[in-house]
C-alpha positions as CSV (number, residue, x, y, z in Angstrom):
1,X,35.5,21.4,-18.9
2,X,34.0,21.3,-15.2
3,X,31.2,23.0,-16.7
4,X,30.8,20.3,-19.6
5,X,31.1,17.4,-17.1
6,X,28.3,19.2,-15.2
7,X,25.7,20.0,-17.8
8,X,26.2,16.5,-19.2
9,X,25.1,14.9,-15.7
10,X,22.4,17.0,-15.1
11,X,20.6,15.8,-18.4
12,X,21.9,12.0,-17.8
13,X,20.2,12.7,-14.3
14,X,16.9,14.2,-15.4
15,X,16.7,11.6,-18.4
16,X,17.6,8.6,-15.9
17,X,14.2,10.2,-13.7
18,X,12.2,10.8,-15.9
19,X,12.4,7.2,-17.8
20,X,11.6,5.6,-14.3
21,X,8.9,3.3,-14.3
22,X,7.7,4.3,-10.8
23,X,5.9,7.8,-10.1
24,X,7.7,8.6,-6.6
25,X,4.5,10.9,-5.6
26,X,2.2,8.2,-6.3
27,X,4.0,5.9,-3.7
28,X,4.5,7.1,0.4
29,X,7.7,5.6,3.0
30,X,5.6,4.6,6.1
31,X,6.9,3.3,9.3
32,X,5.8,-0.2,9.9
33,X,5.9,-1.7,13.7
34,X,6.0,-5.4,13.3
35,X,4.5,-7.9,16.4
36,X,8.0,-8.3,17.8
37,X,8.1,-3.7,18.3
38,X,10.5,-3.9,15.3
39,X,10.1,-0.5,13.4
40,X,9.7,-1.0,9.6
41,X,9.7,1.6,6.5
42,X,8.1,0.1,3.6
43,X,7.5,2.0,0.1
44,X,3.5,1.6,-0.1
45,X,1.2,3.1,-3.0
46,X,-0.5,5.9,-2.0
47,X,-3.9,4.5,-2.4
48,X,-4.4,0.8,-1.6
49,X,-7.4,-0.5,-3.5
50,X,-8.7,-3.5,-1.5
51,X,-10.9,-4.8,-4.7
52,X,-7.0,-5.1,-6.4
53,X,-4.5,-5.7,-4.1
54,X,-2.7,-8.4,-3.8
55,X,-1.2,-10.1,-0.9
56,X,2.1,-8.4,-0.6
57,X,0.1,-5.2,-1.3
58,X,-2.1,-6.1,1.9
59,X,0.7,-6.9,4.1
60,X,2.2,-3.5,3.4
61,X,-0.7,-2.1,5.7
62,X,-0.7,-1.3,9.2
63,X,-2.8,-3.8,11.4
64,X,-2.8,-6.2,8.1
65,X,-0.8,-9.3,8.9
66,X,-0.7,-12.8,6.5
67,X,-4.4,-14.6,8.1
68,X,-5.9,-11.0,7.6
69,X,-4.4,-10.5,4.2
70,X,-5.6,-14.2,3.3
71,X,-8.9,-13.7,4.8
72,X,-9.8,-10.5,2.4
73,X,-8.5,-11.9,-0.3
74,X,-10.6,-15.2,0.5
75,X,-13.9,-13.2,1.1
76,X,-13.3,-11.1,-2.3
77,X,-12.8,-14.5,-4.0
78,X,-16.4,-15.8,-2.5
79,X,-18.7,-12.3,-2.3
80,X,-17.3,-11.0,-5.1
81,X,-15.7,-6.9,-5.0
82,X,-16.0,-4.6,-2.1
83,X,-18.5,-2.2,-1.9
84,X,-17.6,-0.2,1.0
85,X,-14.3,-0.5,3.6
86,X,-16.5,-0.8,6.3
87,X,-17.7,-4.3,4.8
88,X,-14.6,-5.8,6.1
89,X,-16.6,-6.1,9.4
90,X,-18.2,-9.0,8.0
91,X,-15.1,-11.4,7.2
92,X,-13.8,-13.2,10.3
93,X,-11.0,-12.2,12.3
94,X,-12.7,-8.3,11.8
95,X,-14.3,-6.7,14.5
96,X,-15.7,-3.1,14.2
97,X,-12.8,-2.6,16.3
98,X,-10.3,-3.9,13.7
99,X,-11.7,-2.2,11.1
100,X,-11.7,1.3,12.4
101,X,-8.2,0.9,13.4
102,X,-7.0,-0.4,10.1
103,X,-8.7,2.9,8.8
104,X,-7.2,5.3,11.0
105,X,-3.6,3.7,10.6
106,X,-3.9,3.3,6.8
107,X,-6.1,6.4,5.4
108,X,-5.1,5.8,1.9
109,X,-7.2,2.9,1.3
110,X,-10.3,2.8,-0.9
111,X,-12.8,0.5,-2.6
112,X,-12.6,1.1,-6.3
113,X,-13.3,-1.5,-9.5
114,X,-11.2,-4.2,-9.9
């Protein structure tokens, strides 16, 4: 009977997995430090298209708060799609500095079509 119970939970299991609508290797847990030193983990995509995202996508970055989120979102709105990540050195708010830090702390974002 055990052996019953067991079988029938590991196909409920693997069925239940399998049906999910989110791809677990397509998404990473990264520790988030907020401005007040509060550590965060956050379930992010593994690639963060900036062309795409969305606000809450954006704040889901390290070194992206709500003006900076607002601000890329803005400038996509008015230059149209990014062509390169380094072009967020010409929305306000994003110095050369910014920008290479928001690369090293968030590798996973690219520039693809919208």
């Amino acid at each position: 009977m055990k052996r019953i119970w067991a079988l029938l939970l590991s196909i409920f299991l693997s069925l239940d997995l399998s049906a999910s609508p989110i791809r677990w290797e397509d998404n990473v847990s990264v520790r988030k430090v907020d401005s007040k030193g509060t550590n965060q983990f956050v379930v992010v995509p593994a690639c963060i298209n900036l062309n795409s995202a969305e606000e809450p996508e954006l704040l889901k970055l390290n070194g992206i708060g709500p003006k900076k989120a607002a601000a890329i979102i803005e400038y996509r709105s008015l230059h149209g799609p990014f062509k390169d990540i380094h072009e967020l050195g010409k929305i306000k708010g994003f110095t050369g500095k910014v920008v290479a830090k928001i690369m090293e702390k968030n590798p996973k974002i690219i520039v693809g079509t919208s």
